[in-house]
OpenMM code with the backbone's topology and positions (N, CA, C; nanometers):
from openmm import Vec3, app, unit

residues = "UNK UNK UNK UNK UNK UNK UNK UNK UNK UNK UNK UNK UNK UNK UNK UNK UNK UNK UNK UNK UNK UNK UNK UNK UNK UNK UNK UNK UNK UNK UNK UNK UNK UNK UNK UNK UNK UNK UNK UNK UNK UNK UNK UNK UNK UNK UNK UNK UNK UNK UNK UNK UNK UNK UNK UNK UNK UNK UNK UNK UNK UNK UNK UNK UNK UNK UNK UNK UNK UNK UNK UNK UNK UNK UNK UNK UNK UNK UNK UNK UNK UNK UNK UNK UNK UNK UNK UNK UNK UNK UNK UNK UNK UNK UNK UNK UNK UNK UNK UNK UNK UNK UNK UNK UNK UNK UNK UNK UNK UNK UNK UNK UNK UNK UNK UNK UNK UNK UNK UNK UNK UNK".split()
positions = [
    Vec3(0.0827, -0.1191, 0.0000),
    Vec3(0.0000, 0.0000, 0.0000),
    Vec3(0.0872, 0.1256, 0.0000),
    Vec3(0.1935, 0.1237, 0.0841),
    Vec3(0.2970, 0.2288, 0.0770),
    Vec3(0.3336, 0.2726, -0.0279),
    Vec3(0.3731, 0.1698, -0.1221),
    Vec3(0.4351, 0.1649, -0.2291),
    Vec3(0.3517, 0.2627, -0.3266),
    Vec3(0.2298, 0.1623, -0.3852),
    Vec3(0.1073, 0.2344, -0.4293),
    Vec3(0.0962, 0.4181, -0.4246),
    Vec3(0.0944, 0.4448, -0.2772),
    Vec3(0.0802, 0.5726, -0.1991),
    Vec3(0.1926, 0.6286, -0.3001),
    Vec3(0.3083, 0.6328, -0.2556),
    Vec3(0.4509, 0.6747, -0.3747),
    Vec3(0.4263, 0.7089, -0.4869),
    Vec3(0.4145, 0.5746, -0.5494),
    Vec3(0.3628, 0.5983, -0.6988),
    Vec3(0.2892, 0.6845, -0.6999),
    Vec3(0.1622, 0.6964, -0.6687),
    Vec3(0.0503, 0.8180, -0.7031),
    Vec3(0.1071, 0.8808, -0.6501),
    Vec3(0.1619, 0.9264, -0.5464),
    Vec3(0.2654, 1.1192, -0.5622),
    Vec3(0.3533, 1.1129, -0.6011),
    Vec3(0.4246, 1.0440, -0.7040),
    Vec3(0.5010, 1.0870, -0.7600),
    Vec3(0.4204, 1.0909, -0.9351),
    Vec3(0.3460, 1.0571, -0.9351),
    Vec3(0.2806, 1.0317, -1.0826),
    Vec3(0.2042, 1.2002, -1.0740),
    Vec3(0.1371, 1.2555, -0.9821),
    Vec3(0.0798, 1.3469, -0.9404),
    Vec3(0.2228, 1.4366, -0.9459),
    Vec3(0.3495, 1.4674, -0.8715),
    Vec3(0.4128, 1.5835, -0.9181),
    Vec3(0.4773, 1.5812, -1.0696),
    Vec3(0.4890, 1.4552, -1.1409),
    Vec3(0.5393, 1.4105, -1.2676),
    Vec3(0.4651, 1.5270, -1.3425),
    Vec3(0.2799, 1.5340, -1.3032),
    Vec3(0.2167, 1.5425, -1.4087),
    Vec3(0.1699, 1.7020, -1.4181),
    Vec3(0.2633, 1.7602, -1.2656),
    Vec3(0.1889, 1.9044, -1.2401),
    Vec3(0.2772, 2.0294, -1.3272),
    Vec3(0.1690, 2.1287, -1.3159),
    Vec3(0.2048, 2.2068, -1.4546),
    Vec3(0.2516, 2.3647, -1.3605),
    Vec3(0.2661, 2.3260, -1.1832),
    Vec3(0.2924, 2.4399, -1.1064),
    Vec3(0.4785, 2.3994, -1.1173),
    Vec3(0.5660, 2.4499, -1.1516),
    Vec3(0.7005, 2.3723, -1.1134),
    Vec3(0.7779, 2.5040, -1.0202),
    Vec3(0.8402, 2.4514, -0.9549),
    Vec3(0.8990, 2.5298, -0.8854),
    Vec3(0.9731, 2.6109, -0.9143),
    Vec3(1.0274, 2.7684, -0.8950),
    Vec3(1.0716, 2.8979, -0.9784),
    Vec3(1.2208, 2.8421, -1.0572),
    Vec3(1.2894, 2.7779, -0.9703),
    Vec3(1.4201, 2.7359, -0.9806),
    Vec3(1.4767, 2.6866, -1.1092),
    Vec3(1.3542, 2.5786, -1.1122),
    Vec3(1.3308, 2.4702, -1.2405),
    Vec3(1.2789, 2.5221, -1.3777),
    Vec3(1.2046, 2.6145, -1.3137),
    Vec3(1.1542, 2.6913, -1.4475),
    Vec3(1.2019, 2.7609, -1.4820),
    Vec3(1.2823, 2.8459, -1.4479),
    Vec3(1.3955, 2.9379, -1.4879),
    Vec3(1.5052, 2.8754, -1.5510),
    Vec3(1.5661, 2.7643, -1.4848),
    Vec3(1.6693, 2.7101, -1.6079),
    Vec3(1.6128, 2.6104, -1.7291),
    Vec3(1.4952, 2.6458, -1.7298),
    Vec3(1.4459, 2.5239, -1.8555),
    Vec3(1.3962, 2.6195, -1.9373),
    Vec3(1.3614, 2.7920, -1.8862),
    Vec3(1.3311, 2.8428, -2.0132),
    Vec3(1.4647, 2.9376, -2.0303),
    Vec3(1.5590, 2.9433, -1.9968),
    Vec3(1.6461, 3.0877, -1.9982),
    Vec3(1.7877, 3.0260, -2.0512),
    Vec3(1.8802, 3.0852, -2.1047),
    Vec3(1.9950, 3.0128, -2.1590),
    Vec3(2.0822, 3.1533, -2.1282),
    Vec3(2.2143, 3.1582, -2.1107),
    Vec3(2.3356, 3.2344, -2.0592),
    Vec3(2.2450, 3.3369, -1.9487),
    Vec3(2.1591, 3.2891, -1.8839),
    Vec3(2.1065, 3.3763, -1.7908),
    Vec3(1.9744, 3.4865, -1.8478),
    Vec3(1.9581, 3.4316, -1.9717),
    Vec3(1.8735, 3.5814, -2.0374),
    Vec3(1.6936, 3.4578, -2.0626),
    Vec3(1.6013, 3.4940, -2.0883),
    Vec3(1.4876, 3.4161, -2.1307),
    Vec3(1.4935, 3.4221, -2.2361),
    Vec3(1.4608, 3.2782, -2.2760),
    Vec3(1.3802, 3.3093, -2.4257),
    Vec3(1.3166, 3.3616, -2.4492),
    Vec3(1.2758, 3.3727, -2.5876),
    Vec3(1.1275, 3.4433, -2.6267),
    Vec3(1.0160, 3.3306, -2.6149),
    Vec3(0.9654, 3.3869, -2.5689),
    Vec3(0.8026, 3.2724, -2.5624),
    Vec3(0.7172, 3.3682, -2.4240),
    Vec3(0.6495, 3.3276, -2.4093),
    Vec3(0.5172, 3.4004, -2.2374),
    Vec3(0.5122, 3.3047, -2.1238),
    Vec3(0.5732, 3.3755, -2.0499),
    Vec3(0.6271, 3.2760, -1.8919),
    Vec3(0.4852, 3.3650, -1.7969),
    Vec3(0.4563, 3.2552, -1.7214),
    Vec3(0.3350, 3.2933, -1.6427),
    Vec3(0.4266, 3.2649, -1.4866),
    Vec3(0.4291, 3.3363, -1.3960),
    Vec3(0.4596, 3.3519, -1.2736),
    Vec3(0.3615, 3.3751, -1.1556),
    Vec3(0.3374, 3.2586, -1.0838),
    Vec3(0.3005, 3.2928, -0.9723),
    Vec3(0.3866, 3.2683, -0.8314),
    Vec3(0.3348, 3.4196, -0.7596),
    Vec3(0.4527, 3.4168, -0.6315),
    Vec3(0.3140, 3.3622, -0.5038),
    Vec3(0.3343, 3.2955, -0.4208),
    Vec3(0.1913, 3.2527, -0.3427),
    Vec3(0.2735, 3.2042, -0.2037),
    Vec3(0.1671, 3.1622, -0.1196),
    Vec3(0.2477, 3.0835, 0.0454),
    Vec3(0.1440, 2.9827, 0.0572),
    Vec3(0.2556, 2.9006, 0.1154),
    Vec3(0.1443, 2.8109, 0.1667),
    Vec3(0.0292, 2.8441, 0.2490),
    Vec3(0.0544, 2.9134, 0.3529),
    Vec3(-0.0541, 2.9783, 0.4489),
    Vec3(-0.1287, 3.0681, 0.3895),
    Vec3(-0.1450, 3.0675, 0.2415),
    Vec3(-0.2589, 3.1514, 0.1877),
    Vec3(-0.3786, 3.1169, 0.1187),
    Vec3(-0.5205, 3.0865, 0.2019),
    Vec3(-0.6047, 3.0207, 0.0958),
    Vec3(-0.6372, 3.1088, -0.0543),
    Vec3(-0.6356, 3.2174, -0.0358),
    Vec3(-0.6855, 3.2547, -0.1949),
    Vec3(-0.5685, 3.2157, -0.2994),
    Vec3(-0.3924, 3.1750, -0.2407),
    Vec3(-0.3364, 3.1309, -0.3357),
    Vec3(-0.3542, 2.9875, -0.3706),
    Vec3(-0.3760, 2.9444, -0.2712),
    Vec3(-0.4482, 2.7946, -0.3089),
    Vec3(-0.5379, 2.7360, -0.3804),
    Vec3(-0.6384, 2.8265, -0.3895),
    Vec3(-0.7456, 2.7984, -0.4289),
    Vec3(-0.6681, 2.8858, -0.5991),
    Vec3(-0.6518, 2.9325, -0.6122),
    Vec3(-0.5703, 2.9997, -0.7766),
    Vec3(-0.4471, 2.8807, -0.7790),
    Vec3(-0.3931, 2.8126, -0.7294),
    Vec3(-0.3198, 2.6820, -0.7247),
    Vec3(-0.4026, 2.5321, -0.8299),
    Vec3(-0.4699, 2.5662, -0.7117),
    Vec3(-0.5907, 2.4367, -0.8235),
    Vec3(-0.6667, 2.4474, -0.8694),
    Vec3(-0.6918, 2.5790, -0.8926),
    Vec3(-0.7772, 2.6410, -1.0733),
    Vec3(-0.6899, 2.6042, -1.1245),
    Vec3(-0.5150, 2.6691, -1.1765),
    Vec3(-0.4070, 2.6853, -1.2369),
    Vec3(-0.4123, 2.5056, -1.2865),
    Vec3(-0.4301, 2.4479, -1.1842),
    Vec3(-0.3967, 2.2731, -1.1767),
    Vec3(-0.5116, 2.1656, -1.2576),
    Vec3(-0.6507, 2.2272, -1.2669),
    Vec3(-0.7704, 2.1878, -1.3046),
    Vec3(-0.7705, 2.1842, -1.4566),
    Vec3(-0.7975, 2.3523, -1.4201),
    Vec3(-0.8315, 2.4721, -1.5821),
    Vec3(-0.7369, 2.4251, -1.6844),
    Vec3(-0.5752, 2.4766, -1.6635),
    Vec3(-0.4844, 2.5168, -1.6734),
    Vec3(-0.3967, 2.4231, -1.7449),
    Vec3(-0.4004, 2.2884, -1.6856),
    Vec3(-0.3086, 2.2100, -1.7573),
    Vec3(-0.2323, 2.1990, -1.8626),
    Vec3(-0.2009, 2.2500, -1.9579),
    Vec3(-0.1530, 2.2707, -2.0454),
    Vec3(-0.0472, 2.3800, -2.0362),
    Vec3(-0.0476, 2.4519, -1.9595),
    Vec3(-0.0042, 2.6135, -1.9450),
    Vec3(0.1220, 2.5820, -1.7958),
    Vec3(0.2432, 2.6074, -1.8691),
    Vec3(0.3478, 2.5374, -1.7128),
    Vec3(0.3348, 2.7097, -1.6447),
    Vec3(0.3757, 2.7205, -1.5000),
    Vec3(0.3480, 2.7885, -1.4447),
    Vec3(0.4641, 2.7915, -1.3518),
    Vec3(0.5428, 2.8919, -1.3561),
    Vec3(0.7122, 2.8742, -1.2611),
    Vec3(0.6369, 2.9023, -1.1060),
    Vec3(0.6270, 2.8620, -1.0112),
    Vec3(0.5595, 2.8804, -0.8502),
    Vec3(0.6692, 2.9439, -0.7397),
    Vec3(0.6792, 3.1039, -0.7488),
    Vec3(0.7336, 3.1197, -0.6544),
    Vec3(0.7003, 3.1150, -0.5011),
    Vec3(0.7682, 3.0629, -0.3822),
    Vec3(0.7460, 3.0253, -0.2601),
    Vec3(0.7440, 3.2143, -0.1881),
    Vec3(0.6626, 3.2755, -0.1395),
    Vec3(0.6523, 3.4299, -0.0676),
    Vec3(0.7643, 3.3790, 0.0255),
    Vec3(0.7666, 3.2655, 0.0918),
    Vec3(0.8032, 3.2901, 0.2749),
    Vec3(0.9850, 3.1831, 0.2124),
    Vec3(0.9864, 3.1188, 0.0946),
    Vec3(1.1436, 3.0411, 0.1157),
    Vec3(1.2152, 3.1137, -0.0349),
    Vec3(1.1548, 3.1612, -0.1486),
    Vec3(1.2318, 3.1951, -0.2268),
    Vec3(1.3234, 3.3458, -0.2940),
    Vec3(1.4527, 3.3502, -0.2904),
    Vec3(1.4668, 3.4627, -0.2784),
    Vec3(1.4380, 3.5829, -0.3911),
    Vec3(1.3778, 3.5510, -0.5039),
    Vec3(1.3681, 3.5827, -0.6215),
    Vec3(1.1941, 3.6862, -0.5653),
    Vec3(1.1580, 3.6330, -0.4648),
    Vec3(1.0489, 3.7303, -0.4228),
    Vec3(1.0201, 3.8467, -0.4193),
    Vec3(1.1640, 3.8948, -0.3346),
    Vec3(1.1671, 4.0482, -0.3223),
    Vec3(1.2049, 4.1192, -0.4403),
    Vec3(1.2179, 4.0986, -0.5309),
    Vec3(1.2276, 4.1584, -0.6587),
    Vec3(1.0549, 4.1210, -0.7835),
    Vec3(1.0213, 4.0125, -0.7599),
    Vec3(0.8649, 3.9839, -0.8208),
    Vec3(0.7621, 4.1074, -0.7246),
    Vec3(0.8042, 4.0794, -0.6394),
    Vec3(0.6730, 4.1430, -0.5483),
    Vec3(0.6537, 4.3071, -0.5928),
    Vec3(0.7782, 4.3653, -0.6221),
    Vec3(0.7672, 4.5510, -0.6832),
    Vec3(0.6380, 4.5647, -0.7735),
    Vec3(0.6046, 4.4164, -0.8203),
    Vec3(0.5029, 4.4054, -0.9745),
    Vec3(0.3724, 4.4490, -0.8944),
    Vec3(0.3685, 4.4002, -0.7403),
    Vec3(0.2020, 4.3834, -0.6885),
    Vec3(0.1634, 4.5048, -0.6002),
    Vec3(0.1013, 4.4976, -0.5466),
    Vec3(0.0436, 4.5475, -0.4515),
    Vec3(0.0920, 4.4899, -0.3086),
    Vec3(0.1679, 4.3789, -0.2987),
    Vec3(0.2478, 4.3836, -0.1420),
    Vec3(0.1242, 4.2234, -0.1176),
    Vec3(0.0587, 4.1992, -0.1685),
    Vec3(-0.0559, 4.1036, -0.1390),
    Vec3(-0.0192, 3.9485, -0.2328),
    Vec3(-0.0632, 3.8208, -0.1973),
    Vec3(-0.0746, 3.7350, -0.2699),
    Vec3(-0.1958, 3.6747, -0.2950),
    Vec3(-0.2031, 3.5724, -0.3721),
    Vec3(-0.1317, 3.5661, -0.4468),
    Vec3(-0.1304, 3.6672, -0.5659),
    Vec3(0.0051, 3.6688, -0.6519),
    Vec3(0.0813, 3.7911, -0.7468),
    Vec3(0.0428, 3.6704, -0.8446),
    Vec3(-0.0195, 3.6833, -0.9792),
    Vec3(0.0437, 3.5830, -1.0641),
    Vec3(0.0837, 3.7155, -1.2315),
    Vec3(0.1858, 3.6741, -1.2840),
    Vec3(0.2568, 3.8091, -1.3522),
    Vec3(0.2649, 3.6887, -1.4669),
    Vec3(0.2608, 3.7732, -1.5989),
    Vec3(0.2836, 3.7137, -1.7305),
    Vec3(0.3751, 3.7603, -1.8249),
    Vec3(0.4976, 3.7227, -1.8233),
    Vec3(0.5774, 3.8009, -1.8762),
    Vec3(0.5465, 3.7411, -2.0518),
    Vec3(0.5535, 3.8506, -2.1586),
    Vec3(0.5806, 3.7445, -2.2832),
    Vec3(0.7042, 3.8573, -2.3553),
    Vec3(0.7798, 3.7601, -2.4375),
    Vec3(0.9386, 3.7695, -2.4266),
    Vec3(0.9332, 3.7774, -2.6099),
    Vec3(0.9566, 3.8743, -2.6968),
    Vec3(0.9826, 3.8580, -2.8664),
    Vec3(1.0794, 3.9653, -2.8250),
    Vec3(1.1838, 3.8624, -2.9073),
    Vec3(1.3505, 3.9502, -2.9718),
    Vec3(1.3833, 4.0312, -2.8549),
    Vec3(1.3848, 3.9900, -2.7325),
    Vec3(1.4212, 4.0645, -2.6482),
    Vec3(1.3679, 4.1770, -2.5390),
    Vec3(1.2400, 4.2310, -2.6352),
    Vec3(1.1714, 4.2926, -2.5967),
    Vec3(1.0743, 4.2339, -2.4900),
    Vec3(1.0538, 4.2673, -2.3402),
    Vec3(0.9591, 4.2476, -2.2451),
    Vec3(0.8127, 4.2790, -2.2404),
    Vec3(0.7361, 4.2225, -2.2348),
    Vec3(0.5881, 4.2957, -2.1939),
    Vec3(0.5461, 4.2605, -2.0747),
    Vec3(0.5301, 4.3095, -1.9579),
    Vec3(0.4663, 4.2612, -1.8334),
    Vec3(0.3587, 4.3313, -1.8351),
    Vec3(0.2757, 4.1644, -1.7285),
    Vec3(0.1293, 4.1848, -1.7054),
    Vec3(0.1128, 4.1234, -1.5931),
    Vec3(0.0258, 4.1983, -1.5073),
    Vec3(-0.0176, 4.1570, -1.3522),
    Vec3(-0.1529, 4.1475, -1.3816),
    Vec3(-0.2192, 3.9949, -1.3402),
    Vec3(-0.3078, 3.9421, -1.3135),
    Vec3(-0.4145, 4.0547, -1.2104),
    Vec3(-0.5036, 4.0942, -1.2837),
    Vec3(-0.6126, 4.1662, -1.2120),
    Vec3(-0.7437, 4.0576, -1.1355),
    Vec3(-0.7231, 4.0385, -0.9992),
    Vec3(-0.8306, 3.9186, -0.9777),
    Vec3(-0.9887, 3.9619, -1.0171),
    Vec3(-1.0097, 4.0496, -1.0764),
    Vec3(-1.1210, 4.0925, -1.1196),
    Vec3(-1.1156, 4.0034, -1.3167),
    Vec3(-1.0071, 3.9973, -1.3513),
    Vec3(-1.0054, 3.9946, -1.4833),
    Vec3(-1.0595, 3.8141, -1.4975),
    Vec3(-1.1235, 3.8004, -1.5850),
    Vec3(-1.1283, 3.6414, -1.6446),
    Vec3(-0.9958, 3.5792, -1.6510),
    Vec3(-0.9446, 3.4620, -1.5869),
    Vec3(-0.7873, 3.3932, -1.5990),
    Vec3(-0.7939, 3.3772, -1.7112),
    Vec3(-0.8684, 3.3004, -1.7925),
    Vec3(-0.8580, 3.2503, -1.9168),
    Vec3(-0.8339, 3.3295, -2.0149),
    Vec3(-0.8967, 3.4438, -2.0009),
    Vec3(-0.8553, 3.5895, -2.1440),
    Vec3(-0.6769, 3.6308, -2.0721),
    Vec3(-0.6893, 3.6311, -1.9223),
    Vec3(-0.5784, 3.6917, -1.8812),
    Vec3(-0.4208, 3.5770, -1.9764),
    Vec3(-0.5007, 3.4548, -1.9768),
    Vec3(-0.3772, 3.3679, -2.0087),
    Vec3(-0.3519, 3.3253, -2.1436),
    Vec3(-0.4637, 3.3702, -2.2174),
    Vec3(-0.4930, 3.3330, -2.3640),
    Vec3(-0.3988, 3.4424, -2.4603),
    Vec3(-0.4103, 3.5503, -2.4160),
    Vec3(-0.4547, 3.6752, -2.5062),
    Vec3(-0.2727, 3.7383, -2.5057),
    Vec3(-0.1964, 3.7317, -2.5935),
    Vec3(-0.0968, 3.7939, -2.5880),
    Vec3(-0.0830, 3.9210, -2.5571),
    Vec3(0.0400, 4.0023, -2.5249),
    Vec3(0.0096, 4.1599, -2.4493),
    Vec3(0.0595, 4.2471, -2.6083),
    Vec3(-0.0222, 4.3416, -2.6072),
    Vec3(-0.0037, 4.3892, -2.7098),
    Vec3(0.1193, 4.4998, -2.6747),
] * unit.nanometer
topology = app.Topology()
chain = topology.addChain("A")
for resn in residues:
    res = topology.addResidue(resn, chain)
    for name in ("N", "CA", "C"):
        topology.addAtom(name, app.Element.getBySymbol(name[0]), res)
């Protein structure tokens, strides 16, 4: 039964589309710079239900869409994401990346996720 237990969490983090900031940063970025493509960032805590609950929308909805998960209370890349918000979590920020050029976008919890995640920034 133990065993079993294992398998399904590890088949369950295999299959999740939240990865941790660390991981996602060196799988999209090369000599330190990003590619071009639209990186979705969320900064959240464990002790926060409204990031939780935007955790497993992200996990439900979302699947398809990888999502780098910064930790508020263990990662240090925070205090530099957080300038984007209002000081509140969860922050989720959409960066999209052509020829160098940046576009940032902060998630309005008023806005539809789905237009917020669909819709390139003009």
């Amino acid at each position: 039964m133990l065993i079993l237990m294992m398998l399904i969490g590890m088949t369950m983090q295999a299959t999740d589309n939240l990865v941790p900031y660390g991981d996602y940063y060196q799988s999209n970025t090369k000599d330190g710079r990003w590619n071009n493509g639209t990186y979705v960032i969320l900064v959240a805590a464990e002790w926060c239900s409204p990031c939780k609950m935007l955790k497993d929308k992200l996990r439900a909805d979302f699947k398809d869409i990888q999502v780098g998960l910064v930790d508020l209370d263990k990662d240090e890349v925070t205090k530099s994401l957080m300038q984007y918000g209002d000081g509140k979590v969860p922050l989720l920020l959409r960066y999209d990346i052509v020829e160098g050029k940046v576009n940032l976008r902060k998630w309005d919890r008023k806005e539809d996720l789905k237009i917020f995640l669909a819709n390139p920034i003009k």
